[in-house]
N, C-alpha and C positions, 0 to 999 in steps of 0.2 A: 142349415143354409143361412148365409149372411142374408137378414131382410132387406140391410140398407143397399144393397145392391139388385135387390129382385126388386126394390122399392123404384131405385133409381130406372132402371130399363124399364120399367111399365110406367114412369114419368115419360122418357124419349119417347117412347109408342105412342102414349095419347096424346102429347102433343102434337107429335106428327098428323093420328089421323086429324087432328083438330083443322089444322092450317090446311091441311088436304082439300079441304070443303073449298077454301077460298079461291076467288079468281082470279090469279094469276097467270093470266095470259098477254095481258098487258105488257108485262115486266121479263118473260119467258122469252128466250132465242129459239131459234128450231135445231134443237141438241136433244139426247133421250137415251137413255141405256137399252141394248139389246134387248129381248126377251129370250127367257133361260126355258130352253127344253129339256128336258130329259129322255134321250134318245131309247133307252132299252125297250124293249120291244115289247115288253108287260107292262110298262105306264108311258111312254112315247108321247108325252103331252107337257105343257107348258106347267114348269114350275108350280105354280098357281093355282092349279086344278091337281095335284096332288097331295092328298091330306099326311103328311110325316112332312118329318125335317130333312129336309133334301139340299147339297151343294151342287154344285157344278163347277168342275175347272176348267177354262177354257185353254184353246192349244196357246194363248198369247200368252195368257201365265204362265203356264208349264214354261213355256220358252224364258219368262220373263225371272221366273223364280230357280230356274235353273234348275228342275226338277230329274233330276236321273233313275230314281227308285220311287218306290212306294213309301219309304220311310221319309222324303221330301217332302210327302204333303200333309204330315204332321201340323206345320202353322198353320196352313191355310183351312181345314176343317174343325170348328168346335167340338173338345169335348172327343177328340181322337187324338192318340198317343200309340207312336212306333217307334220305341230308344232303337239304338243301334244297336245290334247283339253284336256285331264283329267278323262276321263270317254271313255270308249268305243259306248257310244251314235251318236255321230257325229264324223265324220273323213273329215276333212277337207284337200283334195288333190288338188295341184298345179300342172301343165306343164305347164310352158313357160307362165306361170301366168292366162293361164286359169283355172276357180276351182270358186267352191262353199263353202260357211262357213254352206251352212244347204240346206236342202232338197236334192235335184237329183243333186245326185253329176254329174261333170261337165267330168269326166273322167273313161272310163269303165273298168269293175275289171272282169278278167274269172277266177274260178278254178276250174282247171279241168275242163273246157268246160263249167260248171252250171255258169250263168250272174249272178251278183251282183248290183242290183238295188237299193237298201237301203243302205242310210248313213252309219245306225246303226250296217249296216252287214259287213261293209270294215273293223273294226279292231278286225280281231279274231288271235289266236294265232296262230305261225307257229310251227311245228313237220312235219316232213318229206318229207321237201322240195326240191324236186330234181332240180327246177330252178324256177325262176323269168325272161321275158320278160316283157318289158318299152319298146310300140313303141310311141316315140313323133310326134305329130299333129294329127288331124283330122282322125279317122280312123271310119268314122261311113257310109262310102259306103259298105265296109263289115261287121261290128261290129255294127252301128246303135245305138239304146240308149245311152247315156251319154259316147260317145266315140267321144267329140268336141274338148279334150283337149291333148288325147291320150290314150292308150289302156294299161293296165297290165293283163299282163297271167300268172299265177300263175299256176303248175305243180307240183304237189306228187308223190312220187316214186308209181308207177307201179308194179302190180302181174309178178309174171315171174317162172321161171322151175325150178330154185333151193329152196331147204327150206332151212331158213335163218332165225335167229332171233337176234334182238339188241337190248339191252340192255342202257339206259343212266341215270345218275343222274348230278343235276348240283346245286352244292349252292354256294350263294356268301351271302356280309353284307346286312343289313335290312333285313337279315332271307328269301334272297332271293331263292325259291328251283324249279326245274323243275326234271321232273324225265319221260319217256319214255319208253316204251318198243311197239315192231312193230316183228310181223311176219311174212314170207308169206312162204306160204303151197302149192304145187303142185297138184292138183287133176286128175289124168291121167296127159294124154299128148296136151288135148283143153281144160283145165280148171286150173285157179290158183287164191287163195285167198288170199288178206294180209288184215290185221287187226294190226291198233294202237290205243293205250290208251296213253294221256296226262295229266299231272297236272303242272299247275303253278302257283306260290304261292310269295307274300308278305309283312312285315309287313307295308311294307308302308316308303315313304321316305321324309314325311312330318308331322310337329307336329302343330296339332290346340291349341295354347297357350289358348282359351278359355275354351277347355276340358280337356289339357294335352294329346291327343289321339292321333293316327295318323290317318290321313284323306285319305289317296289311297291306303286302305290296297288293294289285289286280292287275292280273292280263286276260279279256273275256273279249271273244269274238259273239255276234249275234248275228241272224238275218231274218227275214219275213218275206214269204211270197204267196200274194192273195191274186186269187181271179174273180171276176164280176158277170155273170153269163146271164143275161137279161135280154131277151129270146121276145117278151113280147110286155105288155103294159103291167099284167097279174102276175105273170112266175117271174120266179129268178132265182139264182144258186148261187152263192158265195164259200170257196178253197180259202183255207187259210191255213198253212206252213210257216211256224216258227222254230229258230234252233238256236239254242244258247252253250259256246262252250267258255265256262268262267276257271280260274286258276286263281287262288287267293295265298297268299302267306299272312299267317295270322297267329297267335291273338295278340291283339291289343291290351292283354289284362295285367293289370299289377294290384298287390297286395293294398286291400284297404283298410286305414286304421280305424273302427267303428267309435271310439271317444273321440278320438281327434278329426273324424272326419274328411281325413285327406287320405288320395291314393298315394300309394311309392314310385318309386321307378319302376318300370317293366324290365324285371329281372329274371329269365328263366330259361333251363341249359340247354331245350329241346325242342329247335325247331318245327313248326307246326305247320298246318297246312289245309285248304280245302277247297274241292276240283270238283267240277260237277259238269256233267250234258243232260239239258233238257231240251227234249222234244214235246210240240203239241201242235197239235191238226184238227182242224174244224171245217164240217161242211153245214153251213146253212141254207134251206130251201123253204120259197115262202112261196103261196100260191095264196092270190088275192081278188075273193069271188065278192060279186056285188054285193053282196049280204055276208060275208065270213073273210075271215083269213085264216087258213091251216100254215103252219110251220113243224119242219123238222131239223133237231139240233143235232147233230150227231159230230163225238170229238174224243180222240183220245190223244193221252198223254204217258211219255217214258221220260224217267231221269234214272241217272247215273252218277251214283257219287264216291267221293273217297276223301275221310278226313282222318288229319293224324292232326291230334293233340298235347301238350303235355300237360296232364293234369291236375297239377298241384301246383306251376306255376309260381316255381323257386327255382334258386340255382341247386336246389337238390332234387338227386335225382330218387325218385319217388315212384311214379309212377306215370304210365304212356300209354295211351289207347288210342287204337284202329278204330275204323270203323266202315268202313264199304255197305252199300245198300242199291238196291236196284227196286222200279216201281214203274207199274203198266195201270193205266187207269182208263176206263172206257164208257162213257158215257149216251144217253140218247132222251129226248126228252122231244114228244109230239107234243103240239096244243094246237086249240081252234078258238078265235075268238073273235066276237060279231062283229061287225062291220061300224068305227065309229059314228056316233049321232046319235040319236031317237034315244027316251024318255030309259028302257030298259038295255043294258049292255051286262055281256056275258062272256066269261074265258072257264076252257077247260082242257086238261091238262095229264098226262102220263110221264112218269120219269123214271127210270131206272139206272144204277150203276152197277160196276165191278173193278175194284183195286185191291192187287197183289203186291205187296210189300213184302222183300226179304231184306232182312239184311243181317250183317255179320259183326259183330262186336269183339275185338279183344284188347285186353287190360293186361299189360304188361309192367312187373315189378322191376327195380332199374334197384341199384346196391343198396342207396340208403333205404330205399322200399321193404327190400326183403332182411335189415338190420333191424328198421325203426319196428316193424310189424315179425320179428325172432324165426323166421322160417328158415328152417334148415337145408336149404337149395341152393345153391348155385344159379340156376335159371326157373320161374315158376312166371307163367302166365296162364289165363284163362279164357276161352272163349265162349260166346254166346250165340247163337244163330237165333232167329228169329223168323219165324214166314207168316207173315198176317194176311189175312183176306178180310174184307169188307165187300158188303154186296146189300144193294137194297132197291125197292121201288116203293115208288108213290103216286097217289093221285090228289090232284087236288083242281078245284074250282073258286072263282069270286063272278061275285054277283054286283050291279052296282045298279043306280036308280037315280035319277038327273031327274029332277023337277022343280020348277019356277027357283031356282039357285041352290036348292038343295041338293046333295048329294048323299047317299046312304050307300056306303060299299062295306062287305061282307063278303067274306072268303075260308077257306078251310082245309085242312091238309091232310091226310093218311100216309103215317110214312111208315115203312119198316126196314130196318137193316139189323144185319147180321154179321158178326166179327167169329173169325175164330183165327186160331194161334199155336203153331206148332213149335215147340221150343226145345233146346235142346243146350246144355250146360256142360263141357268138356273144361278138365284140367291138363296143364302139362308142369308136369316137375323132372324137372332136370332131365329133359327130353322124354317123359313119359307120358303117355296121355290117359286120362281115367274119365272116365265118364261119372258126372255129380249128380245131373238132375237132368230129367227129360219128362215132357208133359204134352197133351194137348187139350187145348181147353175151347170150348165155345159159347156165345153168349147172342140172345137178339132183344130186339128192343120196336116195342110197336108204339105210337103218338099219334092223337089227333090234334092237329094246330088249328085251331081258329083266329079270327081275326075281324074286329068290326071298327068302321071306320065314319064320323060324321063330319061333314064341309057344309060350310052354309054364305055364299056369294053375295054379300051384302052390296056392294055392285063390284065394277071389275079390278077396281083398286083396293078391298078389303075383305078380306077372305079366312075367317077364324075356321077351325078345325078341332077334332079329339079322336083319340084313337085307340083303341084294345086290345091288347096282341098278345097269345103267347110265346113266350121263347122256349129253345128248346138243342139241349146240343147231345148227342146220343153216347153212353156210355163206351167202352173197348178195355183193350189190354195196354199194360205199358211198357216202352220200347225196352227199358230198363227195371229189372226189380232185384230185388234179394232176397226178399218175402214170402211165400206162397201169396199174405193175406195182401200185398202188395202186387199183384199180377195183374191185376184186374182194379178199372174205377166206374164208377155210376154213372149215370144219366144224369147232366142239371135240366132245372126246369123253372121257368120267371113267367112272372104277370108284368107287363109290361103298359104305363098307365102315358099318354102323350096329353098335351092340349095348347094350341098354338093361334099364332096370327100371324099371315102372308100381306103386305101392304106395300103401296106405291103410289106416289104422289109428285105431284107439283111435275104434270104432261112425262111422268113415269122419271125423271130425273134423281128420283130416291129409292133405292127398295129397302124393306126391311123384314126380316124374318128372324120372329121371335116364338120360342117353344118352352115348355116349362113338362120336366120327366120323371117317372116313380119306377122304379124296376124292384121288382119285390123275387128273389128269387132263391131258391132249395138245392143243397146239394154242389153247390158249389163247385167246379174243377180247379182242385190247389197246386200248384208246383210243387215240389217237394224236393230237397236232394235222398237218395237212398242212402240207408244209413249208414254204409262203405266211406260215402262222399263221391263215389266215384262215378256216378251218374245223376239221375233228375229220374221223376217218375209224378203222378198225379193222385192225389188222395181227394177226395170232399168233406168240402166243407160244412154246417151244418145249414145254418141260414144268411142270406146276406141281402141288403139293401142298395140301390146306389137313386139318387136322387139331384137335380142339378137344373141349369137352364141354361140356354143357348140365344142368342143375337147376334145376325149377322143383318151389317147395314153397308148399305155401297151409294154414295151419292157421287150426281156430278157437279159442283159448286159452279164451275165455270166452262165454258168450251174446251174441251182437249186436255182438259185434267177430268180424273177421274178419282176418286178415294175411298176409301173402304176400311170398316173396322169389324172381326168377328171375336165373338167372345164367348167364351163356356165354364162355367159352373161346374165344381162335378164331387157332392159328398157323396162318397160309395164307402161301407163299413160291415164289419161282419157282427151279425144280430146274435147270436151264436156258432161258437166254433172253439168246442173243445179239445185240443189236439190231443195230450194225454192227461193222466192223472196229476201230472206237475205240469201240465201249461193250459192256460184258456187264455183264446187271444179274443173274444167274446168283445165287442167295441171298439175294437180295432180298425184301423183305416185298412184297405185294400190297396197293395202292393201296387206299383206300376199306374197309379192313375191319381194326374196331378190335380190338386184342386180348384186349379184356374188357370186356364190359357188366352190369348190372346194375341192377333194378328193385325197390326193396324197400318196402312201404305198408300201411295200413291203414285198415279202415273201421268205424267204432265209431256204434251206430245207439243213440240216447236214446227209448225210448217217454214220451211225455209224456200222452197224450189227457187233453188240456182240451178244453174248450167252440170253442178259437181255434187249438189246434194237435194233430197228434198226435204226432208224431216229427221230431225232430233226427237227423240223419247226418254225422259229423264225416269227412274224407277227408284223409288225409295220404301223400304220394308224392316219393320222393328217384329220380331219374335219373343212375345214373352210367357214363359213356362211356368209355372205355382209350385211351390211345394211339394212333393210327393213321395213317399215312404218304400223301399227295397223292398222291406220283409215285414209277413206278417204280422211280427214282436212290434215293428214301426220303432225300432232300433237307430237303424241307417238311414239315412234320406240326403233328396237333393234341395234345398233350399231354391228358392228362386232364382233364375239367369234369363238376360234378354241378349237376345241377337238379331245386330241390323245388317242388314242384306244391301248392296245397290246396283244398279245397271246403270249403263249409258249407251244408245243404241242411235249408231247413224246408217240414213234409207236411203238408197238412190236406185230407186226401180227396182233391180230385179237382185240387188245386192244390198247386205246387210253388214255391219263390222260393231260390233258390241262390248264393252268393257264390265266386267262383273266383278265383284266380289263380297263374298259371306263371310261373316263373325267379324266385321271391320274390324271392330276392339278388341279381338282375341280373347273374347271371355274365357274365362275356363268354368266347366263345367263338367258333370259325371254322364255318362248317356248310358250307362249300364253296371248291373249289380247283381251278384250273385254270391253263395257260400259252398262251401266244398274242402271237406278235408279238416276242417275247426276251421279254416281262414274263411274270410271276408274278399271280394275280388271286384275291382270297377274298372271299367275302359272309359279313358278321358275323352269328352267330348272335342271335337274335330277342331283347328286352331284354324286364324285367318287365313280363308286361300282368295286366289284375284288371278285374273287372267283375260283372256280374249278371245272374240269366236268370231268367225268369217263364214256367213252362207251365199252361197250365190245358186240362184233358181231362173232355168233356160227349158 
């Protein structure tokens, strides 16, 4: 790790506390930033009193930074990285260089309380998002499933007593259009409804010079409808219905030259494509007794998807795969936990799941395919079916102890799940069908996760912490093999080391939040392509490292401006990792995880109130990304790019009209990388778009 920078941020820290001491009140206006809570329902308390590194988006950024996906708040969290894969199939999400390029992703997603257990299901569109929580590290003593890397809580605005409706429209260039409207309805005085309808729309911002067309067009309808049934001061039950149906034409890839560095044109003869419907429904009930609160989560989820790709990704024709899959997932998780206050506090907790994954593969040889590869066919493709089950419960408790500013929390997990995999391997040559391979296989896997946590309140402005946590993400089968010994990958497992400092100063006008992290972790889950090339599969690694530090600072220098800069560190390396007898990538950096980011902006508010306007909001944001290496060889990589983002934002009551635009300078940049086939493959990063948005709220 660079010292002279872990040097430099632990300068800014203690001089901060230092001036903290002083009195300035003298010289102080009556101005103060928020205070940050973290709503989830397992830490629901202020920032502060949370010992991990913890963000929070508020819905003004989201609005402000024009966030539409999950892969948008990439700048704004340290030390998390989500390139654009191209297709809303796979979302490949980083913490602190934990993360997955495919399967069970490595990091847990809630919205609105319903878990997100599928890749395919992390990128759907945002519309009425009241926040974003990012907690970094290990948080699978309470959270459990793929929460080794760290946890996102996603939150939509909420039913309430007022009727209210909003209205938006948004276009910009490539025919870019979204457009929203969201009501909610009061029904007596224990019942309230909202409902929103979404569309978001593009031509697409890439051209396949072999068809003249563009290749990532979207046309995706969304909606949401929550009820609020709040009956008396202690119960209440919250419905929540969302449906997403997306239509993508894709990919964005073109051949990249790994010496030289640059991708090609996107040239290739066979249009591509991927369609999906997701459903998910959650009912929450919380009953909230003088001394306890019991809750029950209960939610499931169905997607529906269908992708055609061509996978070689020339104008030859090579080779094409299908791929159809369907996924029912059902979830239920009780807990009880004591009544906030007093010296000893206590949660405790039962979880259980059930997901059914089928899906259908096939790989179809197209002329040059069944030339370059001498097969004496006319027509030969293959199919694969696939039917996975996963199923698991757990229980788990934390304990925590509040006294004269100390805090001492300890918690603990039992988890077990179970996978199994019915598989089944058909050929057709020249319309005959022969059965290759057929197997069933099963596998389970037991864990205990602990986790111990120390805070010490030096007063209410300074607040150091450290924290111990296992990680843990549970072995299965892979969607894709050719191998027997490739059917099946391991379990990883991390020690995960934190110690930090929360601070705020000068009547709260500054916060800052600085954390320093060690993740020591075994077994690694690798991407891998299967040796075909014509799919991805996961092998492990032997040992890996990742090590780094984060600051995030937000002050307010003047009235009505507000500024912020957050920053992440992040050496991740593999300690060992012998792939075969002619390769050891052993010291190697870790793929996909840059070694320094940074977000640094400002928001500068004009009161004007005239007759015609009252306030101007000027928004200025620079995105800078470090270094970071494709593949595990550290072969390929993307050197540094920065990207500056701006708004301008006029209010006149109940109406808003806003000018944005991202990448001003039309950087170019690579946001994605892959091999397949002997080639090298990158999707260019997205070019300057600008436009305008109109909401009006009655």
């Amino acid at each position: 790790m660079n010292k002279k920078i872990v040097l430099s941020l632990l300068y800014i820290l203690i001089f901060a506390v230092i001036h903290a001491q002083e009195d300035v009140q003298d010289t102080m206006k009556n101005y103060s930033l928020d205070e940050i809570i973290i709503q989830s329902p397992k830490f629901n308390r202020n920032i502060f009193e949370i010992p991990a590194a913890a963000t929070m988006v508020p819905e003004r950024l989201i609005e402000t930074n024009r966030i539409e996906n999950l892969t948008d708040i990439s700048p704004l969290i340290p030390n998390f990285f989500m390139p654009d894969y191209g297709s809303k199939l796979t979302s490949p999400v980083y913490i602190r260089g934990v993360g997955n390029r495919i399967n069970t992703p490595s990091v847990g997603l809630y919205v609105d309380e319903i878990p997100y257990f599928e890749k395919a299901a992390f990128n759907f569109d945002f519309y009425d998002v009241e926040r974003i929580e990012v907690l970094r590290g290990p948080q699978g003593t309470l959270y459990g499933r793929n929460a080794m890397g760290g946890l996102i809580n996603i939150i939509t605005s909420k039913p309430h007593q007022d009727q209210e409706t909003s209205l938006s429209v948004d276009y910009g260039n490539y025919n870019q259009i979204r457009s929203n409207i969201s009501h909610n309805q009061p029904i007596g005085k224990s019942l309230a409804v909202q409902g929103s309808l979404n569309h978001r729309y593009n031509d697409g911002f890439y051209t396949n010079i072999f068809s003249n067309s563009e290749v990532d067009k979207l046309n995706s309808y969304s909606g949401r409808l929550k009820a609020l049934f709040n009956p008396t001061g202690r119960f209440k039950a919250q419905g929540t219905v969302q449906y997403e149906d997306s239509r993508q034409i894709g990919y964005p890839y073109a051949v990249f030259d790994d010496q030289e560095m640059e991708a090609g044109p996107i040239n290739y003869d066979k249009e591509s494509l991927y369609n999906r419907k997701l459903l998910s429904s959650g009912l929450n009930l919380t009953y909230a007794a003088p001394s306890f609160t019991v809750r029950s989560l209960s939610s499931m989820q169905m997607l529906d998807d269908y992708q055609k790709i061509d996978q070689d990704f020339t104008p030859r024709s090579l080779f094409f795969v299908l791929q159809d899959q369907q996924l029912q997932m059902y979830a239920q998780e009780i807990n009880i936990e004591s009544a906030e206050g007093g010296v000893y506090n206590w949660l405790f907790g039962a979880f259980g799941f059930k997901q059914l994954l089928d899906k259908t593969v096939t790989v179809e040889y197209g002329e040059d395919g069944l030339v370059q590869y001498k097969l004496p066919f006319t027509q030969y493709f293959y199919t694969k079916t696939y039917d996975n089950s996963n199923s698991g419960v757990a229980l788990f408790h934390q304990s925590t102890i509040d006294w004269e500013g100390f805090t001492v929390a300890a918690g603990i997990r039992a988890d077990y799940e179970k996978a199994s995999l019915d598989y089944i391997h058909d050929t057709f040559r020249n319309g005959n069908q022969q059965n290759a391979d057929a197997a069933e296989s099963s596998m389970d896997f037991f864990e205990i996760l602990p986790k111990i946590a120390l805070k010490y309140s030096i007063n209410r402005y300074l607040v150091p912490y450290a924290t111990i946590a296992k990680g843990y993400n549970s072995g299965g089968f892979n969607a894709t093999f050719e191998r027997d010994e490739d059917r099946s990958f391991q379990p990883e497992h991390s020690w995960n080391y934190e110690a930090g400092i929360k601070a705020k100063w000068l009547q709260q006008r500054v916060y800052a939040n600085l954390a320093f992290f060690y993740i020591d972790w075994t077994n690694q889950q690798i991407y891998q392509a299967v040796p075909s090339g014509t799919g991805s599969m996961l092998t492990n690694a032997g040992k890996s490292e990742s090590k780094g530090v984060e600051l995030e600072l937000k002050v307010l220098p003047a009235n009505n401006l507000e500024t912020w800069i957050t920053f992440g560190y992040n050496e991740a390396t593999f300690k060992e990792y012998v792939k075969d007898s002619l390769t050891d990538y052993s010291g190697n950096y870790l793929p996909y995880v840059p070694r320094y980011s940074f977000n640094a902006g400002g928001n500068y508010n004009i009161d004007i109130n005239t007759g015609w306007l009252n306030r101007i909001t000027l928004n200025l944001t620079y995105n800078g990304v470090g270094k970071h290496y494709w593949h595990e060889s550290n072969e390929a990589y993307q050197p540094y790019y920065g990207l500056l983002n701006s708004r301008i934002n006029f209010e006149k009551e109940n109406i808003s009209l806003s000018f944005w635009g991202k990448n001003l300078f039309n950087t170019g940049y690579n946001s994605f990388y892959f091999q397949a086939l002997g080639n090298s493959y990158a999707q260019i990063g997205k070019p300057a778009t600008m436009g305008v948005k109109l909401k009006v709220t009655f």
